[in-house]
Each structure stands twice: as C-alpha cells, then as structure tokens.
ZAZA-673599 format. One line per 8 residues: number of its first residue (from 1); their letters; for each residue x, y, z of N, C-alpha, C, O, CB. Coordinates in steps of 0.2 Angstrom, whole numbers, plus 5000, padded with zeros to 4 digits. Glycine has a CB too. Example, Ala and Ser with C-alpha at 12.3 -4.5 7.8 and 13.67 -1.06 7.14 Angstrom:
<nodes>
1 = AS = 5066,4972,5039,5062,4978,5039,5066,4984,5039,5071,4983,5042,5057,4978,5045 | 5064,4989,5035,5068,4995,5036,5064,5000,5039,5067,5006,5040,5070,4997,5029
</nodes>
This chain:
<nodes>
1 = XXXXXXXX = 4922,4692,4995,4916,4692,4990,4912,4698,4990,4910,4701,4985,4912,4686,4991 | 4909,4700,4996,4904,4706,4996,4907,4711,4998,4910,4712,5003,4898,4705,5001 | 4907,4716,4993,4907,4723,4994,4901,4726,4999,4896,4723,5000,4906,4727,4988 | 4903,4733,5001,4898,4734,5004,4897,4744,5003,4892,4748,5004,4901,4732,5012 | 4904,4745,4999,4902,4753,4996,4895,4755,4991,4893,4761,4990,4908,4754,4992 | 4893,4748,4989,4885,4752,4984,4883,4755,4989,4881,4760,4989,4877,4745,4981 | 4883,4750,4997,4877,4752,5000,4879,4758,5005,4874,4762,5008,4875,4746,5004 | 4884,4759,5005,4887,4768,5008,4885,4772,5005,4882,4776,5007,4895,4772,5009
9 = XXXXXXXX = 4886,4771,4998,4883,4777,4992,4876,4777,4993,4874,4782,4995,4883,4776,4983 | 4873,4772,4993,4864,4773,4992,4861,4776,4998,4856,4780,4997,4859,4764,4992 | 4865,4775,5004,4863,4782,5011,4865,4787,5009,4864,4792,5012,4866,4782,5018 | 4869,4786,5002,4870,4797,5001,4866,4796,4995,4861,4800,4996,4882,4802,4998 | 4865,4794,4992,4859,4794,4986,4850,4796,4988,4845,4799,4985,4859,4783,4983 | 4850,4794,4995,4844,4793,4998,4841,4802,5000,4836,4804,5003,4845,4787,5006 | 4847,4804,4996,4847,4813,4997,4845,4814,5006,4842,4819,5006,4840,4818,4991 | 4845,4811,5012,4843,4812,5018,4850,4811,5022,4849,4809,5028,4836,4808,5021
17 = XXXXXXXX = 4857,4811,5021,4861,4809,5023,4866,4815,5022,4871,4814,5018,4863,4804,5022 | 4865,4820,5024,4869,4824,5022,4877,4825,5020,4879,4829,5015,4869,4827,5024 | 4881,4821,5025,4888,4821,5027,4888,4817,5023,4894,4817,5020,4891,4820,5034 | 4884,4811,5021,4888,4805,5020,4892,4802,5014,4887,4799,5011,4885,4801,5021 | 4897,4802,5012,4902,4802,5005,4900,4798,5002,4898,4793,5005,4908,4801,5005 | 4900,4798,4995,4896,4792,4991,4904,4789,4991,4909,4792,4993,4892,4793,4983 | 4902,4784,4990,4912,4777,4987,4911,4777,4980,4907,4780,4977,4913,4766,4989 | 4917,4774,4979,4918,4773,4973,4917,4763,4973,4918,4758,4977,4927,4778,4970
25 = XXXXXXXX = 4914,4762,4967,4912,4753,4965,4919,4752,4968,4923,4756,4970,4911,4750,4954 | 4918,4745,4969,4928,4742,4969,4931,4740,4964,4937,4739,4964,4930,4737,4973 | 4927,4740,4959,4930,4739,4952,4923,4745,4948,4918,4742,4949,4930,4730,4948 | 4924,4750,4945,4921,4753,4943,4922,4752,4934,4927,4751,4931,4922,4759,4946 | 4916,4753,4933,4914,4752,4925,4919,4751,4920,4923,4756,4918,4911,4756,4923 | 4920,4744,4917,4925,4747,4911,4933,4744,4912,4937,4743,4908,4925,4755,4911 | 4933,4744,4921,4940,4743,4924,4940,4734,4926,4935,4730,4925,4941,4749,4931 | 4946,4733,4929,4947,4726,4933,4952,4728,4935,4955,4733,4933,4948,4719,4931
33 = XXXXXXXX = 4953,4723,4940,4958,4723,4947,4959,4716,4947,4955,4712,4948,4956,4725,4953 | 4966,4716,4947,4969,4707,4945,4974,4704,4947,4976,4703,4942,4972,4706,4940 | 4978,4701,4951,4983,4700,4956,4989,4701,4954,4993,4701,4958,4983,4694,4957 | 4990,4704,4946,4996,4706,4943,4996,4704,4937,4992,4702,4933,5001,4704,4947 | 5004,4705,4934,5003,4702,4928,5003,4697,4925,5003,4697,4919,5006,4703,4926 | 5003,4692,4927,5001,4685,4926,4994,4685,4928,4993,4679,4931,5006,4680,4931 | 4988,4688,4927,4982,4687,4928,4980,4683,4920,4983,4684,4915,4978,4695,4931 | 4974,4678,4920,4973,4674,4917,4967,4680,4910,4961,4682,4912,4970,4668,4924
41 = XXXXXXXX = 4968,4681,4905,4965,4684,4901,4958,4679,4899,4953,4682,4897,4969,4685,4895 | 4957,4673,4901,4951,4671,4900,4947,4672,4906,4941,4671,4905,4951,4666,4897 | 4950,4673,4912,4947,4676,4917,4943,4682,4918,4938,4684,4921,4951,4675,4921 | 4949,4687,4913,4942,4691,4913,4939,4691,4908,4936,4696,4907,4943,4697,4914 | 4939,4685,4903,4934,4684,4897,4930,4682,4901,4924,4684,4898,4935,4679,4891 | 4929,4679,4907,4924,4675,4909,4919,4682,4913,4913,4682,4913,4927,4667,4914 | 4923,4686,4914,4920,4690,4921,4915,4695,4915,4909,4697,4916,4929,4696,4927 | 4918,4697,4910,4915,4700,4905,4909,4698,4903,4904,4702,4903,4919,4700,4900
49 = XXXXXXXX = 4908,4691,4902,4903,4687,4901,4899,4687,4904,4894,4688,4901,4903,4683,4901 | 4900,4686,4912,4894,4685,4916,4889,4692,4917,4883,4693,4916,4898,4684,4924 | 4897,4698,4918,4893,4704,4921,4887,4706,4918,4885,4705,4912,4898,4710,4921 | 4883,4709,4923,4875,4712,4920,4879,4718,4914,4884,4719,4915,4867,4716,4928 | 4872,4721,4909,4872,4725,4905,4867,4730,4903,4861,4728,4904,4872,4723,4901 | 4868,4732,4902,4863,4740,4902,4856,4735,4897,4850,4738,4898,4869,4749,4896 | 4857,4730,4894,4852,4726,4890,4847,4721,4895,4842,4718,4893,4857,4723,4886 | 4851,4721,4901,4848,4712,4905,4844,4719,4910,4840,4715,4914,4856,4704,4910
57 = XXXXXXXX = 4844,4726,4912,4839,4732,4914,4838,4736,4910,4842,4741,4908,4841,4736,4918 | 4832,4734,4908,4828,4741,4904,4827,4745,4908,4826,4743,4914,4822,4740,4899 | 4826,4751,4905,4821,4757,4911,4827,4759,4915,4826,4763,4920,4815,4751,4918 | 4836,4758,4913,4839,4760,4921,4844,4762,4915,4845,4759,4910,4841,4754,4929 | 4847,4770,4918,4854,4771,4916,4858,4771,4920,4857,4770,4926,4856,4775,4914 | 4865,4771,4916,4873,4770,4921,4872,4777,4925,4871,4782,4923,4882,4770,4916 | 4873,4775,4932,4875,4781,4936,4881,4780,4938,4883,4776,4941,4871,4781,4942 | 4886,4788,4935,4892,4789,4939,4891,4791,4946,4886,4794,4948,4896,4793,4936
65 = XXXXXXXX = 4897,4789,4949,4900,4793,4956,4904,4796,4956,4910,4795,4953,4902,4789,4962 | 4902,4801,4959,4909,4808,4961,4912,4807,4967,4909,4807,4972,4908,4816,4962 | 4918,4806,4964,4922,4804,4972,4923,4806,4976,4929,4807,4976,4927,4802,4973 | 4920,4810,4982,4921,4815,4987,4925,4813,4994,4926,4808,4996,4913,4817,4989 | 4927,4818,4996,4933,4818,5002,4927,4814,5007,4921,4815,5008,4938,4828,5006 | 4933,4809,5012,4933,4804,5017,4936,4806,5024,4942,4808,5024,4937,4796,5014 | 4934,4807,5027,4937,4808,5034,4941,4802,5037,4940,4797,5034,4931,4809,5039 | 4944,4802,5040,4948,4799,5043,4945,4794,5045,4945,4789,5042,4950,4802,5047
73 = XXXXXXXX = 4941,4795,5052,4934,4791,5055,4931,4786,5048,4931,4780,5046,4927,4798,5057 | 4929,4791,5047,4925,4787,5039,4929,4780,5036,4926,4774,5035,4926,4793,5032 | 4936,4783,5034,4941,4777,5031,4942,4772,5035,4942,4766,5034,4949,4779,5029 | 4942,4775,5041,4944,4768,5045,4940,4765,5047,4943,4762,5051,4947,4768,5049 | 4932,4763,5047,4926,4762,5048,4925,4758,5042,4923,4752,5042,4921,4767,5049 | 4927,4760,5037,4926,4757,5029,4931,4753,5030,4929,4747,5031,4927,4761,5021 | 4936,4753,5031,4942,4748,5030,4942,4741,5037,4946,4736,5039,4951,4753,5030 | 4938,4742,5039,4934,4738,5049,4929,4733,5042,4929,4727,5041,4925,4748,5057
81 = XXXXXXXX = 4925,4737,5040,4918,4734,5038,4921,4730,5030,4918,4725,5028,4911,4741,5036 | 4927,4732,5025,4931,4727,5021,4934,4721,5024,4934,4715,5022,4938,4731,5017 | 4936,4722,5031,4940,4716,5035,4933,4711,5037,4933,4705,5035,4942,4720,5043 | 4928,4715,5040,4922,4712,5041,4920,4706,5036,4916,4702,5039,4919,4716,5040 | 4922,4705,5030,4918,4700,5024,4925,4699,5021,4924,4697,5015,4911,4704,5019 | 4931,4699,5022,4936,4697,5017,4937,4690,5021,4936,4692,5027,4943,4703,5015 | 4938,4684,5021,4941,4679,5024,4949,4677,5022,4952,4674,5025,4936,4673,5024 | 4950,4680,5015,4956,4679,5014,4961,4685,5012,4959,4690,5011,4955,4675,5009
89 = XXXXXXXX = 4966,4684,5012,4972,4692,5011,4974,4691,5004,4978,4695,5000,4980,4693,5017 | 4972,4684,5002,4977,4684,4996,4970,4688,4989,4964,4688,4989,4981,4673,4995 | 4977,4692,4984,4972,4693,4979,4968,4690,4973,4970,4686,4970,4973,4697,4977 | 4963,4693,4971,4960,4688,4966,4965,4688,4959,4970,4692,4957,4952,4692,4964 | 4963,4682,4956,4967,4682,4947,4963,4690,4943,4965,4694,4940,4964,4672,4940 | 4956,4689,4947,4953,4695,4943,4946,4697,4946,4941,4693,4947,4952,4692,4934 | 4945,4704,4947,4939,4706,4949,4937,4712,4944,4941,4716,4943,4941,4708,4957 | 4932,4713,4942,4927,4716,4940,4921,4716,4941,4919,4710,4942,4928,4717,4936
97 = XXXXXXXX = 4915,4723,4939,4911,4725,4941,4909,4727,4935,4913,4729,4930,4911,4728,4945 | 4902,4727,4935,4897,4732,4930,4895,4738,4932,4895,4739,4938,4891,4730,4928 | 4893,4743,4927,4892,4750,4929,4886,4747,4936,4884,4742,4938,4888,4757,4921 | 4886,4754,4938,4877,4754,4943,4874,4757,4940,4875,4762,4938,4875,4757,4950 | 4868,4750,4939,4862,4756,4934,4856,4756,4939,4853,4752,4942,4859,4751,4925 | 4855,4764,4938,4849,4765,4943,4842,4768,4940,4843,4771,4935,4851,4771,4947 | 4838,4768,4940,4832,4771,4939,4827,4776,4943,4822,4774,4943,4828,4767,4940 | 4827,4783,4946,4824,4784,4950,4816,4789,4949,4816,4792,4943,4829,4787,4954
105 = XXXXXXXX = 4813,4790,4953,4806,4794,4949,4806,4794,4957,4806,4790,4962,4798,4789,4944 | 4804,4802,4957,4806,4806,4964,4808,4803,4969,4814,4802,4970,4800,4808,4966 | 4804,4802,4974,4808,4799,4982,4810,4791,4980,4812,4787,4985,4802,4800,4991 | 4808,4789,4975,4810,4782,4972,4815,4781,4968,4816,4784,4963,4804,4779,4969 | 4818,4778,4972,4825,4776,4966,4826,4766,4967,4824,4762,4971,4834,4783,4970 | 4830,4765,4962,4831,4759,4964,4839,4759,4958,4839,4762,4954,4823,4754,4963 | 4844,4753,4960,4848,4751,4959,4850,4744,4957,4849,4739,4961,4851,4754,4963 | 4853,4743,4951,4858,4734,4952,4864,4738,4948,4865,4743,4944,4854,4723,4945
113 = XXXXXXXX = 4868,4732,4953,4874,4729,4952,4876,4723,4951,4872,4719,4951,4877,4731,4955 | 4883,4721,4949,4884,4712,4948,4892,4716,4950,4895,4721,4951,4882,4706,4936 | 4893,4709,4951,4905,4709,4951,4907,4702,4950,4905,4699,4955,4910,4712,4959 | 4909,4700,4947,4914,4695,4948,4920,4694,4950,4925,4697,4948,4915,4694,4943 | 4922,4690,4955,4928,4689,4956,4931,4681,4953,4929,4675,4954,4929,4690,4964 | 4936,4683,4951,4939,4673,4952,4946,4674,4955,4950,4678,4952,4940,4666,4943 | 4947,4670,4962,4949,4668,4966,4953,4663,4964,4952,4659,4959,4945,4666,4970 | 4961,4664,4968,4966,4661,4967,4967,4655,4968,4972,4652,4967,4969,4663,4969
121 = XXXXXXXX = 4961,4651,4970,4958,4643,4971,4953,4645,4973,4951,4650,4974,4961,4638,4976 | 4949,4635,4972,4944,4635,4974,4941,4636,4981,4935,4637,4983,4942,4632,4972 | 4948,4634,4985,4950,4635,4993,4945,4640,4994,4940,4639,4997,4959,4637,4994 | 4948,4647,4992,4950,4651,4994,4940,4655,4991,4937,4659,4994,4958,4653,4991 | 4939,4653,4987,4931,4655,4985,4928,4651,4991,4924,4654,4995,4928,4653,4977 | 4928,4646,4991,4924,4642,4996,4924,4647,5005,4919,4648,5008,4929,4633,4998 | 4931,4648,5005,4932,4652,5012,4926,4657,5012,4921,4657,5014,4941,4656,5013 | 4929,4663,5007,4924,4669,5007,4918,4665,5008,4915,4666,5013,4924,4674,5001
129 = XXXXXXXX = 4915,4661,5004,4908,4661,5006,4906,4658,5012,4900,4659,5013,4904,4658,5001 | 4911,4654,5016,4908,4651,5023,4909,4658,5025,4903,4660,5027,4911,4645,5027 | 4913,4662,5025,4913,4669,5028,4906,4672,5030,4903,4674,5035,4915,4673,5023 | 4905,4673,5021,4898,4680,5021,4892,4674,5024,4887,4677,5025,4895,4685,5011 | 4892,4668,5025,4887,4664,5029,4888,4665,5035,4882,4664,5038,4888,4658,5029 | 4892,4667,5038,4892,4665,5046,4890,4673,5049,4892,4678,5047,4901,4661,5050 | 4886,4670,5054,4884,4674,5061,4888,4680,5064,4886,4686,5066,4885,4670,5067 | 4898,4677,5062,4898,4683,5065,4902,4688,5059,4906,4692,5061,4903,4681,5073
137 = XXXXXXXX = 4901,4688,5054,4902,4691,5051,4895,4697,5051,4895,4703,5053,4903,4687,5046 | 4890,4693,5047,4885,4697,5047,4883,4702,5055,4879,4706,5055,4879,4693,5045 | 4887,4700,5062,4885,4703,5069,4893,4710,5066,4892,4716,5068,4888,4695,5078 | 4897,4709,5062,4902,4712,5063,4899,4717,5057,4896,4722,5059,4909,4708,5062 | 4899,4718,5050,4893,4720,5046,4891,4726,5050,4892,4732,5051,4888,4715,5045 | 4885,4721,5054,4878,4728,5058,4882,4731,5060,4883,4736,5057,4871,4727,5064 | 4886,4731,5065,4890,4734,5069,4893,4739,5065,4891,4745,5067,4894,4730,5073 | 4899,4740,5059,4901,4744,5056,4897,4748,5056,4897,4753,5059,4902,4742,5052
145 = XXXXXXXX = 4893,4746,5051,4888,4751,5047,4886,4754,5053,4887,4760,5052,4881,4747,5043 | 4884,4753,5059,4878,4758,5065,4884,4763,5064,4883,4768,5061,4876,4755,5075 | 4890,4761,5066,4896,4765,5069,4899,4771,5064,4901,4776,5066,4901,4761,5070 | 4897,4767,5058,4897,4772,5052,4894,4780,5052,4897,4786,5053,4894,4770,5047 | 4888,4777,5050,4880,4782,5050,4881,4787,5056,4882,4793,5055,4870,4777,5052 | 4882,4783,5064,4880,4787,5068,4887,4792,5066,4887,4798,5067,4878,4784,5075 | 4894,4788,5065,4898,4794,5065,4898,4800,5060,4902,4805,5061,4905,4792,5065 | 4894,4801,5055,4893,4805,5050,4886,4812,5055,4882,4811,5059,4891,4800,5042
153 = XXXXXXXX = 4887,4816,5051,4882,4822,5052,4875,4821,5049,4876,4819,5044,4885,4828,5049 | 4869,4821,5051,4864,4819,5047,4859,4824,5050,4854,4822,5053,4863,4812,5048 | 4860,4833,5048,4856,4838,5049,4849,4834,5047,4849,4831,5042,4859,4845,5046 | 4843,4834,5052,4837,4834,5049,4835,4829,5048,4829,4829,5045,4836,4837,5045 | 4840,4823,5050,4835,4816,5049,4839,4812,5055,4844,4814,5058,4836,4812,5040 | 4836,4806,5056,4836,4801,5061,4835,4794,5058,4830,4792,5055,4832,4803,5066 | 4841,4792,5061,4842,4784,5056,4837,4779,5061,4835,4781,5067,4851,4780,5056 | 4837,4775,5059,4834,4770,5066,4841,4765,5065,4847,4767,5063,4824,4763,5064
161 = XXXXXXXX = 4839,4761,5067,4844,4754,5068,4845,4751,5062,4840,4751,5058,4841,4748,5072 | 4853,4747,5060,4855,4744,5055,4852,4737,5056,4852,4733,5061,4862,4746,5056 | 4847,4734,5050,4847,4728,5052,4851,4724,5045,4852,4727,5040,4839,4727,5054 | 4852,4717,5046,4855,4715,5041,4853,4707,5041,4857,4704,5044,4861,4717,5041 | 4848,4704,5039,4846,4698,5039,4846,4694,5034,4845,4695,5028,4842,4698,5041 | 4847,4687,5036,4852,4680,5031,4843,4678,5027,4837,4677,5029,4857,4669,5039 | 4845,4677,5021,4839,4677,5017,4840,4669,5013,4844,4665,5015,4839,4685,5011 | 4838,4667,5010,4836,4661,5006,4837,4663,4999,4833,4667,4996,4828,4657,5008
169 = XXXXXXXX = 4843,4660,4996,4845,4664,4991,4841,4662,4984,4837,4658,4985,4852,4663,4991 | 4840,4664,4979,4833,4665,4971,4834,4658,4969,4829,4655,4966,4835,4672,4961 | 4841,4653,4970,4838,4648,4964,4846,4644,4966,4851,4647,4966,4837,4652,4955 | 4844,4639,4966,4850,4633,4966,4852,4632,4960,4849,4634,4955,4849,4626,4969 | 4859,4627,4961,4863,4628,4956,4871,4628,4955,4876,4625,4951,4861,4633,4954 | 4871,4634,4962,4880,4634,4962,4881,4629,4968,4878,4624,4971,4883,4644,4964 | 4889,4631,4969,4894,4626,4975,4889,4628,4980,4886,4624,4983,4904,4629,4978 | 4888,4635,4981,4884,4637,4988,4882,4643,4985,4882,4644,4979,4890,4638,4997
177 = XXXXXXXX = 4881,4648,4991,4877,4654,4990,4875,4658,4996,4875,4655,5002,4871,4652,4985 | 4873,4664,4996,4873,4668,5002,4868,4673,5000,4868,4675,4995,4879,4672,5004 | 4862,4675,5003,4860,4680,5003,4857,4687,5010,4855,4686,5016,4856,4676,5000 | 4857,4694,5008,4859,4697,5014,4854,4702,5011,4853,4703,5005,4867,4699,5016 | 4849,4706,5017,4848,4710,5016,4850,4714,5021,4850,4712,5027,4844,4710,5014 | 4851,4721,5017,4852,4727,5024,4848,4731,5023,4847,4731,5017,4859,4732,5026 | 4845,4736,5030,4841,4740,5029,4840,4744,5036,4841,4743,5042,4836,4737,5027 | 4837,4749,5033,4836,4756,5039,4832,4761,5038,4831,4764,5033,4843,4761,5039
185 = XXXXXXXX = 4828,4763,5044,4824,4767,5042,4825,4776,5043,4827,4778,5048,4818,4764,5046 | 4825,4778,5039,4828,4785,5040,4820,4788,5040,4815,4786,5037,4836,4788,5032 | 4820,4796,5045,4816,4799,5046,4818,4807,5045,4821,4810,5050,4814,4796,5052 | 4817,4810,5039,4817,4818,5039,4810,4820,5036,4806,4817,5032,4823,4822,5035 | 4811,4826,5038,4806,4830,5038,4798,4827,5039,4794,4827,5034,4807,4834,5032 | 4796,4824,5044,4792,4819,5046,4789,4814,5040,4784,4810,5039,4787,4822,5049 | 4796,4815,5037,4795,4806,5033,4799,4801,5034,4805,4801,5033,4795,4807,5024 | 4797,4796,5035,4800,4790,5037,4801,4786,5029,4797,4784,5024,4795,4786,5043
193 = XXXXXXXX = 4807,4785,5029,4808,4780,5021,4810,4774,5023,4814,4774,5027,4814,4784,5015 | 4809,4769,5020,4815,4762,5021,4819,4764,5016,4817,4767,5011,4812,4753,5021 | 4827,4760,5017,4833,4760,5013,4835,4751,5014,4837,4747,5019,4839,4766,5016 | 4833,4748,5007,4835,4741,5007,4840,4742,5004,4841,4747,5001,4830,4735,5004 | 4845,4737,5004,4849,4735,5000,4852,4727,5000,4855,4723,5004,4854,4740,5002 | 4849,4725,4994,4850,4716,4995,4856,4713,4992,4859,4716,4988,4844,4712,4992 | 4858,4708,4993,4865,4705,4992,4864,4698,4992,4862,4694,4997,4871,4707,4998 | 4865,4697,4984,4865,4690,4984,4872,4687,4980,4873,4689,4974,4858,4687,4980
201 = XXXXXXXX = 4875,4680,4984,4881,4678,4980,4880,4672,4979,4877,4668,4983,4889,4679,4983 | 4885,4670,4974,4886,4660,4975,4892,4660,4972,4896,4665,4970,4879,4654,4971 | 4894,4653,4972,4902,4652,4974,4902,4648,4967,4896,4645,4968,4905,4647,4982 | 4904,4645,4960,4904,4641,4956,4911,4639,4954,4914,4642,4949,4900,4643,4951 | 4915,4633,4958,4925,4632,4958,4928,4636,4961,4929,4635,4967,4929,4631,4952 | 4931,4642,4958,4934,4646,4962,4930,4655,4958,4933,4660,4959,4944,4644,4960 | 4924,4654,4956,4922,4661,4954,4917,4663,4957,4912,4659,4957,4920,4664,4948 | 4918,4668,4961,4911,4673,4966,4908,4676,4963,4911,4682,4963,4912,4678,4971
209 = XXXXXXXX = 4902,4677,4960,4898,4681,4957,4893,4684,4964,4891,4680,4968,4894,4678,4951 | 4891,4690,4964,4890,4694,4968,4883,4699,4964,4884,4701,4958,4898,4696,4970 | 4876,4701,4967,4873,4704,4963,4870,4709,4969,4868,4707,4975,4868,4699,4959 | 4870,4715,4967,4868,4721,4972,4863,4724,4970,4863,4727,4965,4873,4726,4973 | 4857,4724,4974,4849,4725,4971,4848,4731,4978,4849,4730,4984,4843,4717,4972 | 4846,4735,4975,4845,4743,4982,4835,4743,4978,4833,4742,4972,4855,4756,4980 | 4833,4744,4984,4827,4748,4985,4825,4754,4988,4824,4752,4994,4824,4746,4988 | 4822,4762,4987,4820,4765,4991,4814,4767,4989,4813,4768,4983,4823,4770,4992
217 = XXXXXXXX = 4809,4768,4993,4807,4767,5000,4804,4759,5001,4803,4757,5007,4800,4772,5002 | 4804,4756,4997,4801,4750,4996,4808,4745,4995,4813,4747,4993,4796,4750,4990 | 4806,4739,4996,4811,4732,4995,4810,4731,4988,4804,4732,4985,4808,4724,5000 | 4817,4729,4982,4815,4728,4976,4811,4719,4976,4812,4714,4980,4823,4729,4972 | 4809,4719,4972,4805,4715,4971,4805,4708,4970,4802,4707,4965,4804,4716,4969 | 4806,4704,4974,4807,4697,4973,4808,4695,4967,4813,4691,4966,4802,4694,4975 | 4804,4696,4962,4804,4690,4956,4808,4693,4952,4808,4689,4947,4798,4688,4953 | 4813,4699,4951,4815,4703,4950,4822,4701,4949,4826,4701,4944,4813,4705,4953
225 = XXXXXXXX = 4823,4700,4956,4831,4697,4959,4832,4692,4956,4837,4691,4953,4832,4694,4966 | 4826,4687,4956,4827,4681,4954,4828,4679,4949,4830,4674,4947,4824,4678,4955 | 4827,4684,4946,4827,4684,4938,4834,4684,4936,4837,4681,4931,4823,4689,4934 | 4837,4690,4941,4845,4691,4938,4848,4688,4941,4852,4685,4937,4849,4698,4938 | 4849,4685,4948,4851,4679,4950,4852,4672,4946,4858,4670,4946,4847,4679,4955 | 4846,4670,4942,4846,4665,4939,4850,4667,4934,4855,4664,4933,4840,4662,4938 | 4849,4673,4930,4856,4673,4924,4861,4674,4925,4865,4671,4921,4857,4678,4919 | 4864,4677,4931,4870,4677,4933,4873,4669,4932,4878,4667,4929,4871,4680,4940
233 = XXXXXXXX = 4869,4667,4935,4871,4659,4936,4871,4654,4931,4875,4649,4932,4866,4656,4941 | 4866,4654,4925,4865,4652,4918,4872,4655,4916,4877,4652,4914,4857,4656,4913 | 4874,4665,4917,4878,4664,4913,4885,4662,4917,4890,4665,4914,4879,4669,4908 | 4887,4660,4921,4894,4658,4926,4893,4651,4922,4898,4649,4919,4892,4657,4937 | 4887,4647,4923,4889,4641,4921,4892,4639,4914,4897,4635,4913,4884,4638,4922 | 4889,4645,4907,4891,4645,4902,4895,4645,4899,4897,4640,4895,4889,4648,4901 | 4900,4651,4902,4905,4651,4902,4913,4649,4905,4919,4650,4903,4903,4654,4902 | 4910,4647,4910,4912,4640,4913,4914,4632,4907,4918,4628,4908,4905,4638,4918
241 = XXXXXXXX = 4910,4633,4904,4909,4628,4899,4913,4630,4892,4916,4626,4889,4902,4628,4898 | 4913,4636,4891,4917,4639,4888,4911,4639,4881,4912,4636,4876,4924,4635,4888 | 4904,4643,4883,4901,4641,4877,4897,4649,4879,4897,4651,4885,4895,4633,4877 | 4894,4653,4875,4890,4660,4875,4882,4656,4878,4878,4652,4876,4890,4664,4865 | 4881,4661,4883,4877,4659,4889,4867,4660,4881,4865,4665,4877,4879,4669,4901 | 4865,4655,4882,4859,4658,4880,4855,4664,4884,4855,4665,4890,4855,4654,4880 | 4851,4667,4879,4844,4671,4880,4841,4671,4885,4839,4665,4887,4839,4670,4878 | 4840,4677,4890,4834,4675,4894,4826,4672,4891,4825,4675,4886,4834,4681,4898
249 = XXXXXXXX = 4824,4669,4893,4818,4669,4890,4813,4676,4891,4813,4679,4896,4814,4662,4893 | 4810,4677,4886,4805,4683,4888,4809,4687,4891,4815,4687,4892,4798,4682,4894 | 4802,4694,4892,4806,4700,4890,4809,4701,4900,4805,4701,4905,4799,4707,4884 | 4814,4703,4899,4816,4706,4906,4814,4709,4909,4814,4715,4908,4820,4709,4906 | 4811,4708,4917,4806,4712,4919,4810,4720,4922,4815,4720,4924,4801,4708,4925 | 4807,4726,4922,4808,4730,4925,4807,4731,4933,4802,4730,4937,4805,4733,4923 | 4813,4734,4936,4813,4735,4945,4809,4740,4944,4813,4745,4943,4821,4737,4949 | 4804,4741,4946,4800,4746,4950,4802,4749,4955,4806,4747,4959,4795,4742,4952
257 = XX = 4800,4757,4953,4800,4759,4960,4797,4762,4965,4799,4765,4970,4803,4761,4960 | 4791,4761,4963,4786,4765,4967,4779,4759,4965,4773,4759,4968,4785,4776,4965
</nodes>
C-alpha cells in the first residue's frame, strides 16, 4: 500500500541533499500497472475516479521527475524499504497514481499526491494495511530511511534522526486506515529546516487509496489533509457504488507554505 519514493525525492527537492537521487512515482502520471492482461477495465475506471486532480489543488502544478542514476547501495536500501511495507507478493488487478502537484515560494515548498491500488482480494488489502499498522513495520521504515540518507553524500548539511510516527487518521468511514508521518531535521548553512512528509491510507473491500502530503520547513496543515482525505473516501465510496462522486462543498482550501 505505501510508497515511500515521494518521500526520497522530497530530500532531493529540499535542495540540501546533494547526492540524493530523486525516484520516479510508482505509477507516474497518466500511466498504471496491472497484474496483466486480464486486469479489470473498471478497475481502473474506478482508480481514475478516485485519483486527486490538478482541480481538487488550486495554487499547485504538476511537478516532473528526472530520473537520475542509483547507486548500487541506494537500490538496494530502496528495495529493503519496498519489502519494508509490502505484506503481500502477489500483484495488484491495478495500480495508479496522480501527477505530484507541488507548490513552492522559496525555502517553502509543499507537495500532494493520491494512488490507488485494487488488490487481488479483499484478503490481501486487509493484509497490507495490518502491515503499514504495525510496529514493526514502521521500526523497519525508520531504519531504512537512516540507512539511506546516511549512505548518500550530503556536502554542507547534517541530517538529524529519521523519525516516523503513527498518527490518527482525518475521518472514518473506510474497512480501516493508517496514518504516518515522517520527518527530519536537516541543518546547512546554519539553517535548520524540518522535512515532513505525511501518509495517510484506508482500506474500502479490496481498494487502497493512499494520499502523500510533504511539508517544508513546516507540517502541512491539518485541515488540509483532511479535506483530501475525506474526498478521497467520498470518492472510493462513489465509485464503489458505481455512481459520479459529488462536489466538494466550498471552495478547496490551499496548502500553504510558509
């Protein structure tokens, strides 16, 4: 269910990481990834439906990634920290993502993302999310990530500690749900910045919707999340139903970033 590549890019985004390679989405804009040719077409009608739109963030454009060379070390640290949060091997009927749309105004930047996956049962969605619940997932997580950062080069700045803590997720509704934040304090040229990056999923039969909210220097904003949290979930259920998700009410607030 949880990716974790937004949050590798947003330490190279944070422009104080020098070495450190941005990723690529795991489904990048426009695309999907599907268990083969028998993948269900209304699954990804449905995934279409859910995903955020350049419409549900005003104030933010699509940010591409350039895919830049991976060290060795690097791949194999990423593919530790994919192990980390997958509980199942088998693959989805269908996974996609929305562009990342970012906003930045100088040392402030800020980021959402959404992805959908639907899972080859409900089995198997239920698994992942006892997954990204438990302890030792999130113990295996921090640990990557430290192991990451510190293996990369980082002329002129100094990370602190990886922290990553289980949060109370915007709004009931779904089977279950998960919420995460990670964060680090990075220190160059005697400025110290925070890097949040929050992660909120829930589980509805066998589909994982998954929503990626990045902050810099500041935490994105509570009421914020909750806002896209709650549509994601309005529209999972909708379309679930097989009906076009209504309106948000009122006008969509802006992620601030400073």
């Amino acid at each position: 269910m949880t990716r974790l590549a937004p949050f590798l890019a947003l330490l190279a985004a944070a422009g104080l990481l020098g070495a450190c390679g941005k990723s690529e989405p795991s489904t990048p804009a426009g695309k999907h990834r599907s268990g083969g040719s028998g993948a269900s077409s209304r699954a990804r009608a449905l995934a279409h439906a859910i995903n955020l739109t350049a419409a549900d963030v005003p104030g933010f454009v699509v940010h591409g990634k350039a895919k830049e060379r991976e060290s060795p070390a690097e791949k194999h640290l990423k593919a530790k920290l994919d192990a980390c949060v997958h509980a199942s091997s088998q693959k989805p009927v269908v996974e996609a993502g929305s562009p990342e749309f970012r906003r930045e105004a100088g040392l402030a930047s800020a980021s959402v993302q959404s992805e959908v996956t639907v899972a080859s049962s409900t089995a198997v969605a239920a698994g992942e999310l006892a997954n990204a619940r438990s302890r030792r997932t999130r113990d295996c997580v921090s640990r990557y990530i430290g192991l990451l950062v510190r293996a990369q080069r980082h002329p002129g700045a100094t990370l602190g500690a990886v922290s990553l803590v289980q949060r109370t997720p915007p709004a009931p509704g779904a089977d279950g749900s998960f919420a995460w934040r990670i964060s680090v304090p990075v220190t160059a040229r005697g400025l110290t910045l925070g890097i949040y990056f929050d992660i909120f999923g829930f589980v509805s039969g066998a589909n994982e919707v998954t929503l990626f909210v990045s902050g810099v220097p500041i935490p994105p904003p509570a009421q914020v999340e909750a806002h896209l949290f709650s549509l994601l979930l309005e529209r999972t259920k909708a379309a679930e139903r097989g009906r076009a998700p209504s309106p948000p009410s009122g006008p969509n607030p802006h992620v601030k970033t400073s």
